[in-house]
N, C-alpha and C positions, 0 to 999 in steps of 0.2 A: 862722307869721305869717298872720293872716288880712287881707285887705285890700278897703277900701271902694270901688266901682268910684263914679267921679263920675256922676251920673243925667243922662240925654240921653232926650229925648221925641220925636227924629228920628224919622221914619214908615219904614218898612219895610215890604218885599211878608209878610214873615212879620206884623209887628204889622195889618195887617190881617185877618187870622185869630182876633185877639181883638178888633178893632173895626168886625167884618162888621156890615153894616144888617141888619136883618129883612127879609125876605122871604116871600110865598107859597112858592116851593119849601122855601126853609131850614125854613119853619114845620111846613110836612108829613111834614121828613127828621126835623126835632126831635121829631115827639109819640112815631114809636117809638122813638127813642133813650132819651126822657125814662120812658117810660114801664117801661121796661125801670129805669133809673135809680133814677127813685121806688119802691121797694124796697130798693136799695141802701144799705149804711150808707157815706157820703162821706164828707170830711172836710169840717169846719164853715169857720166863718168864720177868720181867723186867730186866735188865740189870747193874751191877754198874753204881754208877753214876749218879743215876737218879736221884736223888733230887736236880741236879742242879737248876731246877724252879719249879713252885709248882705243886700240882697234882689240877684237878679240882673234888670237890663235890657239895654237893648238895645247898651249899651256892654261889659257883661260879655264877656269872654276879649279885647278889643283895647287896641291900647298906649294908652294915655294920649296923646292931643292927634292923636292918627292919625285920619283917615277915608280913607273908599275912594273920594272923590270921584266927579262922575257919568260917564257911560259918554261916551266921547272916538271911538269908528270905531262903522262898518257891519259890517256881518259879510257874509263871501262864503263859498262852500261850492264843495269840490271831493267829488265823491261817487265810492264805491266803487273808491278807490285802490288796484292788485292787489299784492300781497308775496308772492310765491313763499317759502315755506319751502323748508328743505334738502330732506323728501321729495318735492317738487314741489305740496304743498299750498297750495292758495293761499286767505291771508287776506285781508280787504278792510276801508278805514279809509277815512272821512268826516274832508274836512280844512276848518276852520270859520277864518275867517283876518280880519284888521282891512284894513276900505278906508276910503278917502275920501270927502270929500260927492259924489265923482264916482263912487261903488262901485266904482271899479281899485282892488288893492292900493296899502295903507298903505305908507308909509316904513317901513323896518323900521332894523333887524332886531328882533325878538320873542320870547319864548323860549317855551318848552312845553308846556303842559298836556295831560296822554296818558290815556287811561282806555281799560281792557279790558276790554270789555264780557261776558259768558254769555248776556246775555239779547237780545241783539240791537239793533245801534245803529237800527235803521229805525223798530223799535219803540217807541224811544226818541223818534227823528224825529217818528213823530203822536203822541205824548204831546206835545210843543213846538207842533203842529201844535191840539190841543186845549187849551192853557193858554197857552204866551208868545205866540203867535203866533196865526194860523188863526182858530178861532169864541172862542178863549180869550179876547180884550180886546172880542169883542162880547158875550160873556154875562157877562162880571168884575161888571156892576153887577146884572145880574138875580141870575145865583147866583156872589157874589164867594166863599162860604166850598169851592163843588167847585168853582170855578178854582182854590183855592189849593193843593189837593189835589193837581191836575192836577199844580200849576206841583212839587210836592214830590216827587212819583212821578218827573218829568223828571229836576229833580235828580239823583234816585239810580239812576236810570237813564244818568247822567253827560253832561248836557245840559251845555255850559260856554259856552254864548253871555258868560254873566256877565263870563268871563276875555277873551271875545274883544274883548268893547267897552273893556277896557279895559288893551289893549295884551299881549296872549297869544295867539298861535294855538292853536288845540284842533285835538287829534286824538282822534279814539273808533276805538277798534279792534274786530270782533269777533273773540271766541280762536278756535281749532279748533272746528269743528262745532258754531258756532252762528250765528249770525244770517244773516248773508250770506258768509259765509267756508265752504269746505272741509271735508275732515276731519269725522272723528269724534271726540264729546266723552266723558268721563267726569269724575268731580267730581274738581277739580284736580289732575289728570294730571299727571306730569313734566316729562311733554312740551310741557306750555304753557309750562314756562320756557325752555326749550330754545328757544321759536320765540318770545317776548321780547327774547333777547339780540338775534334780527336783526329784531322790532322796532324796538330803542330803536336799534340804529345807522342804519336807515332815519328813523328819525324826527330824529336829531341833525344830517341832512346834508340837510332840507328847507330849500328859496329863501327866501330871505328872515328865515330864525329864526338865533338866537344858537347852535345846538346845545345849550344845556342845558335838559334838561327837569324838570318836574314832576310825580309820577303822585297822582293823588288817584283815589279812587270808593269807593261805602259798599258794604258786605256781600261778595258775591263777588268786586265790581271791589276792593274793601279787599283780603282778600286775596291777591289775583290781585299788586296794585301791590308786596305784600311780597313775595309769594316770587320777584317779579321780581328786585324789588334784594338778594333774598338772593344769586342766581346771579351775580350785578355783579363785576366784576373793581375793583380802587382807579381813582378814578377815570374813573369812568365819566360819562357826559354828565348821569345823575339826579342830580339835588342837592335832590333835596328830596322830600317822602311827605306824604299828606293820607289818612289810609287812616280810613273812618268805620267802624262796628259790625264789624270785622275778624275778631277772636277770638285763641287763640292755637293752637286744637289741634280741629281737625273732629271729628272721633272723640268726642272730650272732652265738645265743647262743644254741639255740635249734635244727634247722634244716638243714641248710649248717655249717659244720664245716670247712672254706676256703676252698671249692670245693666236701667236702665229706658230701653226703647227709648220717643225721643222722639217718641210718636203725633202729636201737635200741632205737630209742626215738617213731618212726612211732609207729611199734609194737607195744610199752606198750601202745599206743593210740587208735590204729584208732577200732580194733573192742571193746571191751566195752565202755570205754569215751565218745568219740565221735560219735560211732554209735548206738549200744544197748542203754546207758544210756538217749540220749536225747528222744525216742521213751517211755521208763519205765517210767522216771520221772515223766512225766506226770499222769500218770496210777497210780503213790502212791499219789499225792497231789490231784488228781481231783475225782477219782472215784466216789463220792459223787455227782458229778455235770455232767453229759453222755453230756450238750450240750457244755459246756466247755471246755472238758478233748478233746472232737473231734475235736474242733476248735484248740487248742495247738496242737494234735497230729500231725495235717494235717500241718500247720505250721513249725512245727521242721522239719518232712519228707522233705518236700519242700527244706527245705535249705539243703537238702544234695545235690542238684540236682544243687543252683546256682553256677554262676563260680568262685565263691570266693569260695565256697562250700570245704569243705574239700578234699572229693574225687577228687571231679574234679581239686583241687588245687594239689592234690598229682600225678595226673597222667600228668595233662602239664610241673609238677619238671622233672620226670623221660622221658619226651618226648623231655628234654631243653627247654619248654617255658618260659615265662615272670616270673614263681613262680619259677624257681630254681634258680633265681639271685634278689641279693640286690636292691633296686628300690624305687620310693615314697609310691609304695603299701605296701613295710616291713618298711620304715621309719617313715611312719607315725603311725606304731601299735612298733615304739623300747620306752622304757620308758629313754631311752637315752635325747629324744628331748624333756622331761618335767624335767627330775633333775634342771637345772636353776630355771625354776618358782617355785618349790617346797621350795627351799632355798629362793628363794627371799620373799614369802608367808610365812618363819619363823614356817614351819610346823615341830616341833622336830619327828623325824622319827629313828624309831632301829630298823637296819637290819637283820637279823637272814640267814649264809648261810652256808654249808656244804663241806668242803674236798670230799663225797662224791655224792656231788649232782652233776647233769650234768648242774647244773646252775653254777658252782662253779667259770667260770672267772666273768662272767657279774656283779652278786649281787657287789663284791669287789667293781667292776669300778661305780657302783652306790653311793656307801659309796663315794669316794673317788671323785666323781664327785658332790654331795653334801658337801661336806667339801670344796673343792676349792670354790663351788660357793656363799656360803655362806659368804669365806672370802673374796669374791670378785678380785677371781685370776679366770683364764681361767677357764672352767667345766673340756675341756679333756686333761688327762695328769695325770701322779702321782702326787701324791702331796708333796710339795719337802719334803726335810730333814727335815730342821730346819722350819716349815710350825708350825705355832698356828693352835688347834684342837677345837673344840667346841662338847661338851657333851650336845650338843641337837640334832647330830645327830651319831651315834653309831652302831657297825656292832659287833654280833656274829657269831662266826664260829666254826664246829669242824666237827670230824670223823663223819660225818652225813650224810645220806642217804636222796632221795627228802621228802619223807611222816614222815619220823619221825625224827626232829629237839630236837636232845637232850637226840636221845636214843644210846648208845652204851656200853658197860662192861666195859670202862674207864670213862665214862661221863655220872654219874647220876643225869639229870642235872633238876631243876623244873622250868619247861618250864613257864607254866603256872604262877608262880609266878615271877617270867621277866616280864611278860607281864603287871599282877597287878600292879607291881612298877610304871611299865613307864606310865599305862594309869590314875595311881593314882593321880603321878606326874604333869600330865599338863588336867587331866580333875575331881581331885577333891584338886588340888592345894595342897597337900600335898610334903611338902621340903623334903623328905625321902633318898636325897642325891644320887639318880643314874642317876642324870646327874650332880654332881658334880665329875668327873675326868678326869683327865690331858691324858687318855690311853684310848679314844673312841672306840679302837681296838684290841677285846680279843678273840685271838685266843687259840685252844686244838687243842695238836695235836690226832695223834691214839692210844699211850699209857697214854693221861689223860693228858701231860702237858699244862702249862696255862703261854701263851706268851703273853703282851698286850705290844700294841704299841700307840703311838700320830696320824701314820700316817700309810698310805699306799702307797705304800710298807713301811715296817718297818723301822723308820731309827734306829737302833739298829741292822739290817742287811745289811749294804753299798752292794753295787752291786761289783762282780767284776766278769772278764772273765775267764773261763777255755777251755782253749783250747784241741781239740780233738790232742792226739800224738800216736808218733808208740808205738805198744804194750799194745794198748788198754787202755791204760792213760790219765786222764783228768789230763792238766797239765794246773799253772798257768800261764808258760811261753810258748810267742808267739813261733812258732814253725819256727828254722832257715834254716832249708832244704830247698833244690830247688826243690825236688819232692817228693814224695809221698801218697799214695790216699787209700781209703779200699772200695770194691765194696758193693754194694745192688742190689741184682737184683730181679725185679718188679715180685710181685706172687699176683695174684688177692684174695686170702686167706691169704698168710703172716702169718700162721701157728696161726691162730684168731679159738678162742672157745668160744662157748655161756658163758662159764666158765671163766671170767675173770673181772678186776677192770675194765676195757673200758665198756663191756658191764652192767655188774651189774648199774654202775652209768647210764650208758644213757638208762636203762629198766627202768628208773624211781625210782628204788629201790625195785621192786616187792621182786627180791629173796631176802634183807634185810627183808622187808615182813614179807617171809616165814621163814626165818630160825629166827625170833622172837621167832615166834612161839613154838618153842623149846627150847627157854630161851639162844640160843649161836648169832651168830654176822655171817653175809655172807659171807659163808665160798671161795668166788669165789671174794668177794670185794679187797683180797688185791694182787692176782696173776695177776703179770707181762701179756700187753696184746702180748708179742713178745716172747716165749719161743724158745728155739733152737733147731730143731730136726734132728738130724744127718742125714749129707748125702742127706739132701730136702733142711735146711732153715738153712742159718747161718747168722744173722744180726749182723751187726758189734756194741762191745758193748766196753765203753768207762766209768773206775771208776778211782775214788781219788784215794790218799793216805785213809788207815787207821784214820779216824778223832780222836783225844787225849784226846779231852773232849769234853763235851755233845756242839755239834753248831748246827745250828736256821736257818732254812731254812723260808726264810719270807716272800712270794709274788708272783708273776710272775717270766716266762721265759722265754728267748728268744733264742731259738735257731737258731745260724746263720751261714747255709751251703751255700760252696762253692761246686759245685756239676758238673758234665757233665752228660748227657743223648744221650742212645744211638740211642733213637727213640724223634719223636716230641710229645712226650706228656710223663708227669715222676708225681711221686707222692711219697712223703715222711711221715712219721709216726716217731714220736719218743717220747719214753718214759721212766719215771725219776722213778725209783727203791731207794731202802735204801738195800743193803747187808751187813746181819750180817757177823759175824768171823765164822759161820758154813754154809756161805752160804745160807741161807735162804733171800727169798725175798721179800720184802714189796711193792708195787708198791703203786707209791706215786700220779702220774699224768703224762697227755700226752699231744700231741697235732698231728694235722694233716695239711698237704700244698698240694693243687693240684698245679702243677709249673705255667700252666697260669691263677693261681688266685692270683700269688706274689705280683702284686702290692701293692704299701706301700698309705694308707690314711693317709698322714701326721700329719693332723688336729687331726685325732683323733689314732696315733702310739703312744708308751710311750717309749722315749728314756732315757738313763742312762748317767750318766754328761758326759760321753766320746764318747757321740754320739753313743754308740751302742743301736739296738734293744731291750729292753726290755720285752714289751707290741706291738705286731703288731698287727694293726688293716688292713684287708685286704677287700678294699672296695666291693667287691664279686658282682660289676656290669658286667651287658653284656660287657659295652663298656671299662672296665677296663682289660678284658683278654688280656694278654701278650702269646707270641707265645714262646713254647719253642725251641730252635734250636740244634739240634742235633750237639753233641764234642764240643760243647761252654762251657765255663766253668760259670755258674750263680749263681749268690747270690739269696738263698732261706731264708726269717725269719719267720722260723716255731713259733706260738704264741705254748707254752707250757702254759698248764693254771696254777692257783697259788697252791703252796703246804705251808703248815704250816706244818713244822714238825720237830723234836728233833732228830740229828741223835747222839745214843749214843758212846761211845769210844769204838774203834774198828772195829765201822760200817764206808761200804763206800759209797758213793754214785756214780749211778751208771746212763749210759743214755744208751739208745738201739735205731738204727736209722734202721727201718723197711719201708716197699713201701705201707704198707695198712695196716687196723684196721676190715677184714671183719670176720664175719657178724654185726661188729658195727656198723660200716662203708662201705658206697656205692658210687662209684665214679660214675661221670656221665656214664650211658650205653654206649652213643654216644662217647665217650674217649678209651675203652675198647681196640677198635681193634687199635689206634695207642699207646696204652701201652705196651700191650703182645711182651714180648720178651725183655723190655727193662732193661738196664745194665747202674746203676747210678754211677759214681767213684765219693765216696764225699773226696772233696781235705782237706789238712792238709799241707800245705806249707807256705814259706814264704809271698809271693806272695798274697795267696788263702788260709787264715788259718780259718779253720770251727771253732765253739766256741760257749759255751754256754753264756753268761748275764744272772748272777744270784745273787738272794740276800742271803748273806751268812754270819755268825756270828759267833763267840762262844758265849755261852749261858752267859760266865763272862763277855765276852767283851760288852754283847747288854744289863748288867743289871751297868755298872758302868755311 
């Protein structure tokens, strides 16, 4: 079922982000943006046709006849609240609470909104301090589009005043060895759950609240909130999850992409994040306290030094040690191995994930691994067709970038009030009807449309095969020839620009960021990562037919090449385009395969009823490496992550199979020299026919 959301023209702190004035600053932040742009192939105007489904506004993902009405208290702050952990480590939490027009606390009681922070709550503090609050409401009119910037980074930096005005105390905590708390940190350590549990009971037996909480925050606080409630006993005080761009599996998702280490995710990381910020943070929360502030400082320093340690973790990946392969060290930090218990715990949970975000396969297989396990079918796996859905656990998606869920010039969406609904719904018992529907899965695509589904992958988009044929056609029919092939040959660059939708997405979203700021959309987000440059780079590129009316691209994809190599080591890239009738290109999403990382994880691969690939899961252990042999002909199933998106009449769809994704993407050093030089013939026969699994629709067909 697809369904028409009623249009509402209410003004929103977001829909001022596409009704910012012009400005002398905006105009100067625009010429290099634009300029950079004018170049770019965009997408045009909209196109006929388009009202095949709806568009989304600013009513899209809330109940029908609901609003968030305006903010009702004050807000008071109790700062750097101490929690002794069991080993004497001690965390520290900011408590943001509802007063009167007299600033004493509000009538209560009130129930909880909790967020754990990595990045440090103080941090977070003068972000609030530079957009809701501080020089933020004096500069909104000079530069109104980097206030909103500000106000967005806060956000997700888990700022919840939003909650507090209107009847929620907030708590932001920071974990182990970051901000102003104790301890040494490592990326999702065990151990953060372990000191969670005494957390949320510290938090369920605060003055004045109901004991039941709600945990929301995007990216690391996303998964921080789940592997909390995976540790949860029944019953527990959480009743409710808000987890934005989450993922399902670190390892997976973030840093090996099947054998290519994700260069463009390190960078947007390792020097502020992770290095600068945990050294600062400390220094804005403690200043006030010199014996304190030196104890954390000396702490945090330390952990850069352990062998889980970042650093130290990044340079035995790039040395081939133990951290560049899959293992119990990354399965015990995937939030894969807690979806079971979370369903089972009947913790209603709404997902929030992005087209644009570099999380964008994992979150999906999270949604969809809490709906199975809920209905008490396997966790991994699609969830079939005809599969009953439950509206207590629910996945957003759209053209979204990691840090701002909800911003783009098609989707003025109020984030914020989503959120109210759901934590309205199960933490102040109010029936408000959004988790009453049959379509837990609402997807937008890049120009606004609003696709929802029961399931994931969509069954309003059946899978079927399109096969790669001569003359650079994706055809439906298997291909009957006895020979036939199209070369790729292996270029350690692969004609890769910092300028592109591969990087933009695994930079985290910075340049989204930036070009906010200017009031336009990143202008590098929707170019093709495999462009063709005469006479160096010609990657074999493989389109439909012209599509006739608007169809719905729904899910995952599987691409599955038949390939030889001419050297013992091969590496494949490919990426999924939408081409207008003038040529223009949209790049929709990609994937990457190192060839001896092919093996298939059965357990957790998603096949399509005809036993093909859909969803590969490629176990990325030491001991799973497959050797590749030189003129053998091998089956490779590149995982192509999910695209949601409307291709209009006219438009085709397009795949492009390249050797690498650099400077995205980094293949192991130690591979390099038996790459160089090598020549892939990917096959197209009867025999040996390459083909994509994909879910496909027209937009009439997926709405009867």
């Amino acid at each position: 079922m697809m369904t028409v959301y009623p249009l509402h023209r209410g003004g929103t702190r977001r829909g001022r982000f596409a009704r910012a004035t012009s400005t002398t600053a905006r105009t100067l932040l625009a010429v290099g943006v634009l300029t950079v742009s004018s170049v770019l192939p965009l997408a045009g105007a909209e196109p006929p046709g388009a009202d095949a489904l709806p568009t989304a506004d600013s009513r899209t993902g809330l109940p029908e006849g609901w609003n968030p009405g305006p903010k009702r208290y004050g807000v008071g702050e109790q700062k750097n609240v101490e929690l002794p952990m069991a080993d004497g480590v001690v965390l520290r939490a900011d408590i943001r609470y509802p007063t009167d027009a007299s600033g004493a606390p509000a009538t209560g009681p009130f129930p909880i909104v909790l967020t754990q922070t990595s990045y440090g709550k103080d941090s977070g503090g003068l972000l609030r301090l530079l957009s809701y609050d501080g020089l933020g409401p004096l500069l909104e009119n000079a530069l109104p589009t980097v206030i909103d910037v500000a106000k967005q980074v806060s956000d997700a930096a888990g700022y919840g005043d939003y909650f507090v005005e209107r009847g929620y105390i907030s708590v932001i905590v920071d974990i182990r060895g970051t901000g102003s708390s104790g301890g040494q940190w490592s990326i999702l350590q065990p151990q953060e759950r372990e000191d969670a549990k005494r957390v949320i009971r510290w938090a369920a037996g605060l003055p004045n609240s109901t004991g039941e909480i709600g945990l929301w925050g995007l990216s690391y606080l996303g998964m921080s909130e789940l592997f909390t409630a995976g540790v949860l006993e029944p019953d527990s005080p959480v009743r409710a999850l808000f987890p934005l761009m989450p993922g399902n599996h670190a390892f997976q998702d973030l840093l090996n992409h099947d054998g290519f280490y994700n260069l463009a995710f390190l960078a947007s990381m390792l020097q502020f994040p992770i290095t600068v910020l945990p050294q600062l943070a400390p220094i804005l929360g403690l200043y006030r306290e010199p014996d304190k502030l030196t104890s954390v400082f000396v702490d945090h320093l330390l952990a850069h030094f352990r062998p889980d340690g970042t650093w130290p973790s990044v340079f035995d990946a790039l040395l081939d040690g133990d951290k560049a392969y899959n293992s119990p060290y990354w399965e015990s930090r995937a939030i894969d191995n807690v979806v079971a218990r979370i369903a089972a715990n009947d913790i209603p949970t709404y997902l929030v994930s992005g087209q644009y975000d570099l999380l964008q396969d994992g979150t999906p297989r999270t949604f969809a691994g809490l709906q199975n396990a809920y209905a008490g079918r396997a966790q991994h796996g699609p969830m079939p067709a005809n599969a009953p859905s439950s509206g207590r656990f629910q996945m957003l998606t759209g053209p979204w970038f990691h840090v701002q869920p909800g911003v783009q010039r098609n989707t003025d969406l109020d984030m914020h009030a989503i959120q109210l609904a759901w934590f309205d719904r199960w933490l102040k018992n109010d029936h408000n009807g959004i988790d009453e529907t049959k379509t837990p899965l609402h997807a937008i695509d890049v120009n606004g449309k609003v696709i929802e589904s029961a399931t994931y992958p969509m069954r309003e988009t059946p899978t079927q095969n399109l096969y790669l044929a001569e003359g650079g056609r994706l055809s439906p029919q298997r291909p009957a020839a006895a020979s036939g092939s199209d070369r790729v040959t292996f270029s350690p660059v692969n004609g890769g620009t910092l300028c592109n939708s591969s990087f933009s997405r695994n930079f985290s979203g910075v340049y989204q960021l930036l070009a906010t700021m200017a009031g336009v959309d990143d202008p590098c987000g929707q170019f093709p990562a495999h462009p063709d440059v005469p006479w160096l780079l010609d990657n074999p590129q493989y389109s439909t037919e012209p599509f006739t009316e608007p169809t719905v691209l729904g899910g995952p994809i599987g691409a599955t090449l038949f390939a030889s190599s001419s050297t013992p080591a091969s590496a494949l890239s490919v990426t999924v385009q939408d081409i207008a009738p003038d040529g223009t290109a949209i790049a929709l999403t990609d994937g990457q395969l190192a060839g001896n990382f092919r093996a298939l994880d059965e357990d957790r691969t998603w096949r399509a009823a005809d036993g093909s690939v859909l969803g590969a899961f490629h176990p990325g252990t030491r001991e799973s490496l497959l050797p590749v042999v030189p003129g053998q002909v091998t089956e490779y199933n590149v995982k192509v992550r999910p695209a949601f998106h409307v291709f209009q009449p006219g438009h085709r769809l397009q795949v492009t199979i390249g050797s690498g994704d650099a400077p995205t993407h980094l293949l192991n050093p130690k591979d390099y020299p038996a790459l160089l030089g090598g020549v892939y013939d990917i096959q197209r026969t009867e025999g040996a026919a390459s083909f994509l699994t994909i879910p496909l629709a027209t937009a009439t067909a997926g709405r009867r």
